[in-house]
KEKOLMAR-585264 format. One record per residue: residue in one letter; x, y, z of N, C-alpha, C, O, CB in turn. Coordinates in steps of 0.1 Angstrom, whole numbers. Glycine has a CB too. Layout:
// residues N
residu nX nY nZ caX caY caZ cX cY cZ oX oY oZ cbX cbY cbZ
A X Y Z X Y Z X Y Z X Y Z X Y Z
...
***
This chain:
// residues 90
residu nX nY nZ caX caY caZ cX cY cZ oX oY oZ cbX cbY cbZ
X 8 -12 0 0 0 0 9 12 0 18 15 8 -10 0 12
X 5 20 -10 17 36 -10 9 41 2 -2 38 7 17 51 -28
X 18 51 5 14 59 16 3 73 12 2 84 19 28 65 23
X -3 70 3 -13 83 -3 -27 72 4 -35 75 12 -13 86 -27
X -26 60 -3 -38 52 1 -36 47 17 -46 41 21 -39 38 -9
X -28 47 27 -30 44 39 -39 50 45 -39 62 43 -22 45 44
X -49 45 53 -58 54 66 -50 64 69 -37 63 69 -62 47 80
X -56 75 72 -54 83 83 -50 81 99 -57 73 106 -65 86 82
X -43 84 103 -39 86 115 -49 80 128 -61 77 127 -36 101 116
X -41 80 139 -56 82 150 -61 99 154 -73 101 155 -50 73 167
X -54 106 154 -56 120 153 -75 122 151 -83 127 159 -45 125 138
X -78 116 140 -90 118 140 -99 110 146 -110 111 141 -93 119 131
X -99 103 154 -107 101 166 -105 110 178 -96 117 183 -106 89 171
X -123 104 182 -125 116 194 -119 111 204 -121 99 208 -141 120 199
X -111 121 210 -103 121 227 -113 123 237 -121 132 236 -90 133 229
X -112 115 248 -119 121 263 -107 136 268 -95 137 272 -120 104 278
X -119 143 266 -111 155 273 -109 150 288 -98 151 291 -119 172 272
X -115 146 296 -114 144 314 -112 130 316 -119 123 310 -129 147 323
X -105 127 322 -113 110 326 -126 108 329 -134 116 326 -110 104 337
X -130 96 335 -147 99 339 -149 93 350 -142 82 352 -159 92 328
X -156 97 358 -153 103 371 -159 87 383 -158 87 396 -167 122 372
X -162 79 376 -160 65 384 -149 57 378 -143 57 367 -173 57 383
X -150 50 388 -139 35 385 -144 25 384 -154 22 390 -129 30 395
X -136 14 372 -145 3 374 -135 -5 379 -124 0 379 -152 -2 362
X -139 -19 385 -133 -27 389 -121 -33 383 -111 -37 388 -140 -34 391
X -123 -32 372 -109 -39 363 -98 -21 363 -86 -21 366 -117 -47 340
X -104 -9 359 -98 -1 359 -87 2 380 -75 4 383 -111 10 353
X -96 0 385 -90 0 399 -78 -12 400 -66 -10 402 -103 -3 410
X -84 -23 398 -75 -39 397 -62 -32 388 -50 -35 391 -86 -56 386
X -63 -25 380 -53 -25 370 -41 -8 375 -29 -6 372 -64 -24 351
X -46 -2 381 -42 10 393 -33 3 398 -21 5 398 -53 17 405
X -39 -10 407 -34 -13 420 -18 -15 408 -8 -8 409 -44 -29 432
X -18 -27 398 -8 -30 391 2 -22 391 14 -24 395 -12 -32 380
X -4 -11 384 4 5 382 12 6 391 24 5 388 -5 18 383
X 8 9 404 15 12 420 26 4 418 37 9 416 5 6 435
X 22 -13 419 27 -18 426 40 -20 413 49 -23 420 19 -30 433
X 45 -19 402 52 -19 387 59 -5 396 71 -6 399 40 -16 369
X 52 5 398 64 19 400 68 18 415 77 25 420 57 38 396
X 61 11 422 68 8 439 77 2 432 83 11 425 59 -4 454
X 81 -10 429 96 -20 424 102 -13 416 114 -13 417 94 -35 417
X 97 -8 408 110 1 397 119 11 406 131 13 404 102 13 383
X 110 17 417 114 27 423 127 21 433 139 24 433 101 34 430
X 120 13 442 130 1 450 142 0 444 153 4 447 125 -14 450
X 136 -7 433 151 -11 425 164 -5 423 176 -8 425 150 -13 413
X 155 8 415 163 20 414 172 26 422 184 30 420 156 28 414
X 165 25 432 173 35 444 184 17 450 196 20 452 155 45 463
X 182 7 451 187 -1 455 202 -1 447 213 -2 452 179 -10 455
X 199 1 431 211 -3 426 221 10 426 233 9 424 209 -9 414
X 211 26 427 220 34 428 230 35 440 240 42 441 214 44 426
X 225 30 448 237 27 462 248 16 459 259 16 464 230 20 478
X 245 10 452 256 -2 446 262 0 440 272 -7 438 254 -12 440
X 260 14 431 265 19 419 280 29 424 280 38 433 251 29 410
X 293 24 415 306 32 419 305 49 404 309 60 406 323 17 416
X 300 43 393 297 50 383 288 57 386 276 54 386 296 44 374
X 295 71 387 287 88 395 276 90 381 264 93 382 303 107 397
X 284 88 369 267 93 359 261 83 357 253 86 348 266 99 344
X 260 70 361 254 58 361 242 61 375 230 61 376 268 45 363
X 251 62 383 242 66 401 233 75 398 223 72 404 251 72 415
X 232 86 393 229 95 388 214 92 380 203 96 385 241 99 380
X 215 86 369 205 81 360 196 72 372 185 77 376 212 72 346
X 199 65 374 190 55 387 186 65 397 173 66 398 199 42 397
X 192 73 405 185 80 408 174 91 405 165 93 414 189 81 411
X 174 95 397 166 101 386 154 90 381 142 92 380 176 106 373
X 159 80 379 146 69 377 140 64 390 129 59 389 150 55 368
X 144 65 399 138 64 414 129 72 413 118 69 413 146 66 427
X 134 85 413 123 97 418 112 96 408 100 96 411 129 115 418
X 117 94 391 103 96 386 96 81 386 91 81 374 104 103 371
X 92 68 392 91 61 397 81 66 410 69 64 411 102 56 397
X 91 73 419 80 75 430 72 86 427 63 89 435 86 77 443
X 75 93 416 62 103 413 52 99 409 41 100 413 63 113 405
X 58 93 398 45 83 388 31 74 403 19 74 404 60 62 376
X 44 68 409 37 61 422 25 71 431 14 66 435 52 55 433
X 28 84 434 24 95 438 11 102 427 1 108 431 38 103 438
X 14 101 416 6 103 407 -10 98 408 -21 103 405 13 99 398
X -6 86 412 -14 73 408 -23 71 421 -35 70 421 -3 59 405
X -15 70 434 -19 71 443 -36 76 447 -44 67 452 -10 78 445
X -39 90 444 -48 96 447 -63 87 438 -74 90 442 -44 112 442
X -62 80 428 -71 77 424 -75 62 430 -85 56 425 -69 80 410
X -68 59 438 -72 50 447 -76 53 461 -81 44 468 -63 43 447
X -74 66 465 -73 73 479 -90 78 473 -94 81 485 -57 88 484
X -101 82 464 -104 91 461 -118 87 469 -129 93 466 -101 94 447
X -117 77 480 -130 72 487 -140 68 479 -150 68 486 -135 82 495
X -143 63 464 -155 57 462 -149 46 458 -138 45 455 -165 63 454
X -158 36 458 -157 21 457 -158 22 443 -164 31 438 -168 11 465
X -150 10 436 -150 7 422 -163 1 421 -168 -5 431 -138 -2 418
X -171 1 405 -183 -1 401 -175 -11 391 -165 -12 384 -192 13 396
X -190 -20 394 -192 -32 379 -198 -25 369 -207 -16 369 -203 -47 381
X -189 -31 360 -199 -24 347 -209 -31 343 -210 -44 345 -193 -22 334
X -219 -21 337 -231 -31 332 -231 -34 319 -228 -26 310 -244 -26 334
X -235 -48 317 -234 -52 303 -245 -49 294 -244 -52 282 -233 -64 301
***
């Protein structure tokens, strides 16, 4: 296929401007994932930058620690946000 006849981009589909303002069970189940993926990256991170003798090596890990525990921070609040996750209806 030349690139005159390919589709179009995704560009033209419609974006959710907001998120939407409940959780569903699988969306929550899949949060908790999130957390727990940037809790161990973050661990890791910071674990191997203490092991690390290479200053711009230590450097980079630590920098991936912090954005790890921001991401983790990020994420946080939509689990803190007091309403219970909803089933969806079929």
């Amino acid at each position: 296929m030349s690139p005159q006849q390919q589709p179009q981009s995704s560009s033209s589909q419609n974006v959710m401007p907001q998120p939407p303002q409940s959780v569903t069970v699988k969306d929550h189940l899949y949060i908790e994932d999130m957390l727990s993926w940037n809790l161990t990256a973050a661990k890791k991170a910071a674990f191997f930058s203490k092991q690390c003798t290479d200053m711009e090596v230590k450097q980079e890990l630590e920098t991936m620690a912090r954005m790890h525990e921001r991401h983790y921070q990020q994420l946080l609040p939509h689990l803190q946000s007091g309403s219970q996750p909803i089933q969806p209806t079929n």
